[in-house]
N, C-alpha and C positions, 0 to 999 in steps of 0.2 A: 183222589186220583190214583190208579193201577200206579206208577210209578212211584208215586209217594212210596205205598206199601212195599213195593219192591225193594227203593232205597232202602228203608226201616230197615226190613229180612237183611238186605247184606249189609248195613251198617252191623250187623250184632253178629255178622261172619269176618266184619274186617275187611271188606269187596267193593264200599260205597263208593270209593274212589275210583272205582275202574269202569264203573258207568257211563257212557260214552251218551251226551246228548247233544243232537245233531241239528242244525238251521233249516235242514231240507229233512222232506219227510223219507223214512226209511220203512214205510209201509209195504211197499212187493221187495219181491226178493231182488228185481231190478234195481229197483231205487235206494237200498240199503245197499246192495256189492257198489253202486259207483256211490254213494254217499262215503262209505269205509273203505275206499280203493284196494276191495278185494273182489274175488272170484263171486259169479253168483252161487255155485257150489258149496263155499263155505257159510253162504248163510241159513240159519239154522231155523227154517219156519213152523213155525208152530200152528197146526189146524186143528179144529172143534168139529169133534163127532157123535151121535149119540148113539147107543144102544140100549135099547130100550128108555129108561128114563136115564138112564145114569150116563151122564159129562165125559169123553176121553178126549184129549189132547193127543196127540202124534208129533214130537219132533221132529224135524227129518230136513235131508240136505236140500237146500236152494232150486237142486237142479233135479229132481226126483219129482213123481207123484205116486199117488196111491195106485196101487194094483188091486184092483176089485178082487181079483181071484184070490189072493193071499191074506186080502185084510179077511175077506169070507170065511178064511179057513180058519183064519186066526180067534176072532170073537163071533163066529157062528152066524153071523146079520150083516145084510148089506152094508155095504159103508152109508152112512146119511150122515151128510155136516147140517151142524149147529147150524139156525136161520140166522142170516146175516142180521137181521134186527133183534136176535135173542143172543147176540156172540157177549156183549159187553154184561148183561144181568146173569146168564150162566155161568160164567167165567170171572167175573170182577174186571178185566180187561177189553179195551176196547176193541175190534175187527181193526186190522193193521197193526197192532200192539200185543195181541194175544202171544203169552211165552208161559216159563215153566216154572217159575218162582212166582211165590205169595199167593197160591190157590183156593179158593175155597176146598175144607177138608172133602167136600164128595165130590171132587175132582182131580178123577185120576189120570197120569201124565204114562205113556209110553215114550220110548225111545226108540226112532229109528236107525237100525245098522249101517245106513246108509254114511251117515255122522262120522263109523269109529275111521274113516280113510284117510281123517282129520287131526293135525294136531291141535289147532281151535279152531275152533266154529263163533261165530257170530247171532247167536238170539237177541231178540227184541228185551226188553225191560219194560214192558207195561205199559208203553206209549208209541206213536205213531211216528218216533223222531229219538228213538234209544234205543241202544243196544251195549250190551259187553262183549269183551272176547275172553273165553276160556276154553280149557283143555278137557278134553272128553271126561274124564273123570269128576273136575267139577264142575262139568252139568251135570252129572248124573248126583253129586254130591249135593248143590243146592236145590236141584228143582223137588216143586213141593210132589210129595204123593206119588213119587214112579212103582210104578207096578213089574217094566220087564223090558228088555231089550225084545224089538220086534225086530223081523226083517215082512213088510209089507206094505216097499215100494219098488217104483222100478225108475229108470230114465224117464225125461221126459220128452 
């Protein structure tokens, strides 16, 4: 199970504890802000794209989505998400669960700007009913494979 593997990663950072696992599921960003009685903004959702063959993950705030026009400029290709029935075998993580720690290595993670207005943010943990809170910094410190702060979302 994604979570398992997730634990493991931050038990060997010291983090295992701060794992928040929830009775209700915190699969949309809905259901995770009032599952963690916070903002949906602070929740820090994780989406599956692909370019060409290769996996990109998008962090990015609760209350955002992608701007075609910027993700375009950004990696040269339409945006196209991971099919919801190939999210869990491309990723190791489940759809509702998809985050930025314990990735397969050809799975590269961006970062959305949207995030830094944050002083923590809320990501999933590899299951459909988890999450931690940390501070911009250590997302970008644990998550597996980040490549770059983007900015290539807008409101939603």
């Amino acid at each position: 199970m994604a979570l398992d593997e997730v634990r493991k990663t931050f038990e060997k950072e010291g983090i295992a504890n701060r794992i928040i696992e929830l009775d209700e599921s915190s699969a949309t960003v809905a259901d995770a802000a009032k599952a963690l009685h916070t903002e949906e903004a602070r929740i820090a959702k994780s989406m599956s794209f692909l370019v060409d063959d290769q996996v990109n993950i998008i962090v990015m705030a609760g209350d955002v989505k992608i701007d075609n026009h910027k993700y375009k400029e950004y990696f040269h290709k339409k945006a196209k998400m991971v099919p919801f029935n190939e999210v869990e075998q491309l990723t190791s993580h489940p759809a509702g669960g998809v985050c930025s720690f314990a990735l397969p290595s050809n799975v590269s993670v961006y970062l959305d700007r949207s995030l830094k207005r944050f002083k923590t943010v809320f990501p999933a943990c590899g299951s459909r009913n988890s999450a931690i809170e940390l501070n911009i910094n250590e997302l970008e410190q644990y998550s597996s494979n980040v490549q770059d702060w983007v900015d290539v979302t807008k409101l939603a």
